[in-house]
Each structure stands twice: as C-alpha cells, then as structure tokens.
VMD Tcl script that builds the backbone (N, CA, C; Angstrom):
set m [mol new atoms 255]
animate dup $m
set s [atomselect $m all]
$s set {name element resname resid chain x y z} {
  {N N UNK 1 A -26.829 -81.546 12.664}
  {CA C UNK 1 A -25.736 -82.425 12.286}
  {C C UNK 1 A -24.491 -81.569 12.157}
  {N N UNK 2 A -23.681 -81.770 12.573}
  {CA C UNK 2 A -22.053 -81.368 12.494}
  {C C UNK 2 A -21.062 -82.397 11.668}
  {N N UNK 3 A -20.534 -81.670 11.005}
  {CA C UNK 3 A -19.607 -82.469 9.392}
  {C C UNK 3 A -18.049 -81.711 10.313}
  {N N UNK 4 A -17.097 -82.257 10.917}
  {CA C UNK 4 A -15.824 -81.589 11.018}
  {C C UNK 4 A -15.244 -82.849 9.817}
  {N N UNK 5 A -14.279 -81.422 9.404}
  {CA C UNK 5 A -13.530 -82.311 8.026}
  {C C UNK 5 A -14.536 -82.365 6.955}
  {N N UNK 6 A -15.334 -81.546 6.587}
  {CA C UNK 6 A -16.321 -81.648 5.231}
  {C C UNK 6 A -15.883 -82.146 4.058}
  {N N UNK 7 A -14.355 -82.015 3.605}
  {CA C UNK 7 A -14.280 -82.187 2.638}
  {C C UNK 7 A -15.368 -81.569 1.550}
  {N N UNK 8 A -15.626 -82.091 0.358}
  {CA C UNK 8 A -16.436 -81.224 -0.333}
  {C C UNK 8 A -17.854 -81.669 -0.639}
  {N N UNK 9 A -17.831 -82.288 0.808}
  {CA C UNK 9 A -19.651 -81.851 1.790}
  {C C UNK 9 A -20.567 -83.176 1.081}
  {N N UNK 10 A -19.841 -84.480 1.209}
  {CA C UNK 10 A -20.648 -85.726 0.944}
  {C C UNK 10 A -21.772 -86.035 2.248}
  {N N UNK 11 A -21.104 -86.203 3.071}
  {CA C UNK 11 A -22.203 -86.008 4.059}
  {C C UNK 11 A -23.338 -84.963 4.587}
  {N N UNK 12 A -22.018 -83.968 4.390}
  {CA C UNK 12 A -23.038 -82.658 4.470}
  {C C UNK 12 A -24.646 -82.753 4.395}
  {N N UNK 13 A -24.343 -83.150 2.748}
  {CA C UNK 13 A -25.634 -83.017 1.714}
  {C C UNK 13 A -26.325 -84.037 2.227}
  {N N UNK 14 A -26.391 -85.627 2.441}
  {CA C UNK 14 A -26.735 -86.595 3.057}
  {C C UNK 14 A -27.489 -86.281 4.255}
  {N N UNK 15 A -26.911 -85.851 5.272}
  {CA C UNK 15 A -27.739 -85.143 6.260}
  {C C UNK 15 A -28.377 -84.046 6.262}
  {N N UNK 16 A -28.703 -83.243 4.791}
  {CA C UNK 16 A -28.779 -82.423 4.922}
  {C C UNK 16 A -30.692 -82.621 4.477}
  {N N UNK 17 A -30.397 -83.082 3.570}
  {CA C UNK 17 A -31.664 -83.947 3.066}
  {C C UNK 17 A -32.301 -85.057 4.255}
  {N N UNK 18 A -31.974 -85.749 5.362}
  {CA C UNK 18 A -32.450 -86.310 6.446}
  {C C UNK 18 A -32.674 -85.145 7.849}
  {N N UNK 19 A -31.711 -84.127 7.827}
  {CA C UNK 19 A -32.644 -83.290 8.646}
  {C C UNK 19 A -33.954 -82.515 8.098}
  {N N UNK 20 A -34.220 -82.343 6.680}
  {CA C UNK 20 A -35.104 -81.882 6.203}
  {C C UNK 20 A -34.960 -80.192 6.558}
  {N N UNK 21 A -35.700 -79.516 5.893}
  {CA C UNK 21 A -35.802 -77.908 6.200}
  {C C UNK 21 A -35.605 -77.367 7.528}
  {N N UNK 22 A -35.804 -78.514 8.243}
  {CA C UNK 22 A -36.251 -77.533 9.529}
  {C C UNK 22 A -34.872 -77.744 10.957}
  {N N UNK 23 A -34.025 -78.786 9.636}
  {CA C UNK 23 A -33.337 -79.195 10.635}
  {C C UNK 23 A -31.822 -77.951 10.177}
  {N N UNK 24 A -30.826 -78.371 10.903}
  {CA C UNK 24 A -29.709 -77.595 10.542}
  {C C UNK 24 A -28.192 -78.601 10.572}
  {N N UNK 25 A -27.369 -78.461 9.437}
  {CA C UNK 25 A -26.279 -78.902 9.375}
  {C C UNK 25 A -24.969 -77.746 9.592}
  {N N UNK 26 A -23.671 -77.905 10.137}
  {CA C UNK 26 A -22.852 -77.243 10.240}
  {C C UNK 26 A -21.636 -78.061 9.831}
  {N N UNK 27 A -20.598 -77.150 9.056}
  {CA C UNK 27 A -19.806 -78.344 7.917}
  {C C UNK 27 A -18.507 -77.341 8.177}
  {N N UNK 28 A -17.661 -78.132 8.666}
  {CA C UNK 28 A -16.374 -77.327 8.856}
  {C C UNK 28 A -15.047 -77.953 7.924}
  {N N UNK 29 A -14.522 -77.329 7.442}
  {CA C UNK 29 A -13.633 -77.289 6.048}
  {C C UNK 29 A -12.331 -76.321 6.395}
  {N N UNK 30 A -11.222 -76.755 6.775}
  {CA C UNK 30 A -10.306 -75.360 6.633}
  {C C UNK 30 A -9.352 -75.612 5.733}
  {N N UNK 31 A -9.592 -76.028 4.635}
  {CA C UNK 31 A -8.543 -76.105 3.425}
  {C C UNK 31 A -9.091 -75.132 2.532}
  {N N UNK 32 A -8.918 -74.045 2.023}
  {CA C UNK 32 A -9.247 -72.516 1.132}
  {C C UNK 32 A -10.045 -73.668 -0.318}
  {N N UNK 33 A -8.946 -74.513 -0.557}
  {CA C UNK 33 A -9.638 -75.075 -2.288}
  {C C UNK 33 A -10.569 -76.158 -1.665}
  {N N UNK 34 A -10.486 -77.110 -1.095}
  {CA C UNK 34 A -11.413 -77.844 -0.954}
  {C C UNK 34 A -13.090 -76.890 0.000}
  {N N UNK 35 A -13.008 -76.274 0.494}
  {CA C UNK 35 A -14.114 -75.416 0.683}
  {C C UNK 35 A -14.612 -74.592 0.067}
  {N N UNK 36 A -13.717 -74.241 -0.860}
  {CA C UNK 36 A -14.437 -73.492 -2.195}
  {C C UNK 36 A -15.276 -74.852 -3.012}
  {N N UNK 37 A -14.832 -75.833 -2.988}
  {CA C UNK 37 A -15.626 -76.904 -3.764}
  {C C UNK 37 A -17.011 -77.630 -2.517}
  {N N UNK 38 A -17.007 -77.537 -1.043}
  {CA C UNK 38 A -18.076 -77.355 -0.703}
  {C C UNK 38 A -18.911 -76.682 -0.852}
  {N N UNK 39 A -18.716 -75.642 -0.877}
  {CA C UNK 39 A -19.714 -73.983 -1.263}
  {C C UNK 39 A -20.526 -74.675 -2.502}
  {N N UNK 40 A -19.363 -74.959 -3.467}
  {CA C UNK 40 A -20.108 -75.214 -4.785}
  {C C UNK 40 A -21.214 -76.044 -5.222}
  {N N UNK 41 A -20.486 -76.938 -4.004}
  {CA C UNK 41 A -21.654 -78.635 -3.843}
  {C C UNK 41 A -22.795 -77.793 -3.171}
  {N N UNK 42 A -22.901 -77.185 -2.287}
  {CA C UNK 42 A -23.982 -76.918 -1.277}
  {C C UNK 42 A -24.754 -76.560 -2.681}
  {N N UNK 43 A -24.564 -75.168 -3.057}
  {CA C UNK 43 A -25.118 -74.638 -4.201}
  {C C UNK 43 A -26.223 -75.045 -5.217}
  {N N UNK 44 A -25.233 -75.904 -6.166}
  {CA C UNK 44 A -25.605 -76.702 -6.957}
  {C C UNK 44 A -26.595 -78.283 -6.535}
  {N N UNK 45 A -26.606 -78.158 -5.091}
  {CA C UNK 45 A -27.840 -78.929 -4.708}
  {C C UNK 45 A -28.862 -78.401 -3.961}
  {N N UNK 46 A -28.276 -77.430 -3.956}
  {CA C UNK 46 A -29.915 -76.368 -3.859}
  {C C UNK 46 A -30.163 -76.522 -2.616}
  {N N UNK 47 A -28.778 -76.641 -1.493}
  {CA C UNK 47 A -29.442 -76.895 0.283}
  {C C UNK 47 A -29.299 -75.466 0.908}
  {N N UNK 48 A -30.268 -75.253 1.427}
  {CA C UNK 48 A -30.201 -73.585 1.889}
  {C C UNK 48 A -30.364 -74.072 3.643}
  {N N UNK 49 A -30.106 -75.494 4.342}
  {CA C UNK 49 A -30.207 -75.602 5.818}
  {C C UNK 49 A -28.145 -75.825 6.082}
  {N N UNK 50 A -27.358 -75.969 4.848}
  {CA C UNK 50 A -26.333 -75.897 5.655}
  {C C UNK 50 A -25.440 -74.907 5.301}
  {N N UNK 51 A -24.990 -74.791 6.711}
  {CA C UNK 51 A -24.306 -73.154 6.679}
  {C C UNK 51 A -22.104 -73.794 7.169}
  {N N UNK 52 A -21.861 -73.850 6.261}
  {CA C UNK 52 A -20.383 -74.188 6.015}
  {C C UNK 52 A -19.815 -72.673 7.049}
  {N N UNK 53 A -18.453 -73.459 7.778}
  {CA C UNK 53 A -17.673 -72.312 7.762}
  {C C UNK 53 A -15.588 -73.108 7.634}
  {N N UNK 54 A -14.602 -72.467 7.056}
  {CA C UNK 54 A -13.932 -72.468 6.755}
  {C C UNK 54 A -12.886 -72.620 8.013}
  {N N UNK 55 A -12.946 -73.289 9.034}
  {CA C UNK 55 A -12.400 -73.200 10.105}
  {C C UNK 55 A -11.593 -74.812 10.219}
  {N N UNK 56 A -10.799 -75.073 11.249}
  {CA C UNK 56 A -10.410 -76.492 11.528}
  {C C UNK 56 A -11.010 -76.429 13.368}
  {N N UNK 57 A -11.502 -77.624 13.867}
  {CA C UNK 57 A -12.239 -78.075 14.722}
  {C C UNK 57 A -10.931 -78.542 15.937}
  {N N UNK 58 A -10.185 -77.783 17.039}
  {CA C UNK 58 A -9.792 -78.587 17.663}
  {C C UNK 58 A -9.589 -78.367 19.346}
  {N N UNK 59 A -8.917 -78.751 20.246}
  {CA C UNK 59 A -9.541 -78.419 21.713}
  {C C UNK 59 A -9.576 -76.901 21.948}
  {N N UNK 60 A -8.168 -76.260 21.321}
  {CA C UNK 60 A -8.114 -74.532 21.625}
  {C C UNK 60 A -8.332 -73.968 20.477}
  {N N UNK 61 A -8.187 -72.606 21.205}
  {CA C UNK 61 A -8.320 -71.869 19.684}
  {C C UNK 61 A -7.024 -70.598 19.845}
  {N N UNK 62 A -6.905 -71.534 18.786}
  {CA C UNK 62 A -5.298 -70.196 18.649}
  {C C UNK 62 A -5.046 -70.695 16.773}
  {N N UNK 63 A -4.527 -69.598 16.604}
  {CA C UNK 63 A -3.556 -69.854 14.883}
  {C C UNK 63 A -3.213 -70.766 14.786}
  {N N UNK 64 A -3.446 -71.448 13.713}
  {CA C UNK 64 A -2.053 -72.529 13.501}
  {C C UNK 64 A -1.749 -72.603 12.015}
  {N N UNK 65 A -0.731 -73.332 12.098}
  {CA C UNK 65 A -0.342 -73.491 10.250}
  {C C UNK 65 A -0.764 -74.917 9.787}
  {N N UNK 66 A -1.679 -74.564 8.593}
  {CA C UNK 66 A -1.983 -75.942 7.537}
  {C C UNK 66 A -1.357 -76.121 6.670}
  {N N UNK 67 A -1.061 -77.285 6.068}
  {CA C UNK 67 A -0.674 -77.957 5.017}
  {C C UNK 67 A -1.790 -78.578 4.154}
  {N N UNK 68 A -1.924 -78.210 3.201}
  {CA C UNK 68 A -3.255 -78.769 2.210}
  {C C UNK 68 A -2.217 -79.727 1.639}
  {N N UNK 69 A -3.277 -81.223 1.317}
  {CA C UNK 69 A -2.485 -81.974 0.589}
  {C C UNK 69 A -3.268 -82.231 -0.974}
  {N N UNK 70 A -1.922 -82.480 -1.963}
  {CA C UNK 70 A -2.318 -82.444 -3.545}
  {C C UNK 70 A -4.100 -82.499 -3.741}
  {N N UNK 71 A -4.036 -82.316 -5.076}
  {CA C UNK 71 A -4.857 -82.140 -5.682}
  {C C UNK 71 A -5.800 -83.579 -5.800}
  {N N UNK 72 A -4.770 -84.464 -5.644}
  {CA C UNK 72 A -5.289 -85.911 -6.131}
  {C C UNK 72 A -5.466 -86.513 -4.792}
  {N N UNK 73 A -5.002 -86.509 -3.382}
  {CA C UNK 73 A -5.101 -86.527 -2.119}
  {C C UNK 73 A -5.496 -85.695 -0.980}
  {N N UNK 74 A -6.677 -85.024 -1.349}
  {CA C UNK 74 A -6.993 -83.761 -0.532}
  {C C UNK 74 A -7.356 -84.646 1.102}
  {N N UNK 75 A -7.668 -85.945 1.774}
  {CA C UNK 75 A -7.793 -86.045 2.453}
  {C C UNK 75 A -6.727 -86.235 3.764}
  {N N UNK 76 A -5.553 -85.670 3.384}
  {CA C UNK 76 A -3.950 -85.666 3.759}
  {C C UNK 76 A -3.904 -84.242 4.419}
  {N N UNK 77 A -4.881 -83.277 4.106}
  {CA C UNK 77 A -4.501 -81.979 4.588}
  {C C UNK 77 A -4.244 -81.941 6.060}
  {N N UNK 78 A -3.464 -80.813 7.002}
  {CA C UNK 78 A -3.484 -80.980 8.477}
  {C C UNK 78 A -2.982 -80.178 8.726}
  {N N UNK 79 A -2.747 -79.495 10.004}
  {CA C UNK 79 A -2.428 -78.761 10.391}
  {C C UNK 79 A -0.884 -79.890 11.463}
  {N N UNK 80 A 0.178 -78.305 10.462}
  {CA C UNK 80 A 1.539 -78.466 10.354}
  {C C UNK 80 A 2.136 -77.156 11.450}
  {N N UNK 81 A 3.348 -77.794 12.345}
  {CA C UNK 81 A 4.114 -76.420 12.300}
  {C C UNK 81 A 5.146 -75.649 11.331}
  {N N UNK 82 A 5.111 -76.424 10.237}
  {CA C UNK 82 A 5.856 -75.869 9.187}
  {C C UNK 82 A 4.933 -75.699 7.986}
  {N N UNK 83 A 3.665 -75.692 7.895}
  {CA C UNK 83 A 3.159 -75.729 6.916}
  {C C UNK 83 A 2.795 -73.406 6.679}
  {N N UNK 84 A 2.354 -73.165 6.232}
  {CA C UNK 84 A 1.861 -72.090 5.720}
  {C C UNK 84 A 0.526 -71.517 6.414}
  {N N UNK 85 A -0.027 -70.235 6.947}
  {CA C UNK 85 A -1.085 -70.067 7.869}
  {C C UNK 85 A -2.164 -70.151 6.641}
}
mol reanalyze $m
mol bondsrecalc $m
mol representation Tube
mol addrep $m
C-alpha cells in the first residue's frame, strides 16, 4: 500500500493492519512537523511493516519550496515557489 500525503498516517495504520505482517506500506509526508507526528503514530501502534519517508510525491525530481500550513490546517501544506525549502 502507498499513503502519498500521509498526513499523520490514518490510513497508513488502516492498511497497515489489512496488509498484515507480511505485507508492506509506504507513507510519504514532506511537511518536517506533521511527519514527526507520523513517526509517532507508527510507534505508538506498534506497526513495524510501515516504513515512512519524508519526501513529496511528484512527476520530477528536483528541489522545490514548501509551505506548511498552520497548526490547525495542516492539510493546506504545498509546495510553493515562494515558500521556504
């Protein structure tokens, strides 16, 4: 299972528990605070099949600059040309 946009890994965990042990989830997150709060979720539910990485998902791969959005709207984050790398 592949999670782009994990946020702090609702599905993740959901599929993570329907692939069972043997299966594998991959959960992509590139906001620094909201992937620190996936890590935490993974953790604290004790899933050792998904392996998070801190990246954003899109056709190329080159740098770009994100914008994380508030605290109270984290699903606003995106990648900005004025935002911050």
């Amino acid at each position: 299972f592949i999670d782009i946009g994990a946020n702090a890994g609702l599905f993740s965990l959901i599929a993570a528990r329907q692939v069972s042990e043997s299966g594998r989830v991959v959960s992509f997150e590139p906001s620094m605070r909201i992937f620190s709060r996936l890590v935490e979720n993974i953790a604290q539910n004790g899933q050792s099949n998904i392996f998070p990485f801190r990246l954003a998902i899109g056709q190329a791969t080159q740098m770009v600059s994100f914008t994380e959005g508030t605290s109270e709207h984290t699903g606003v984050s995106h990648v900005s040309p004025d935002g911050p790398n």
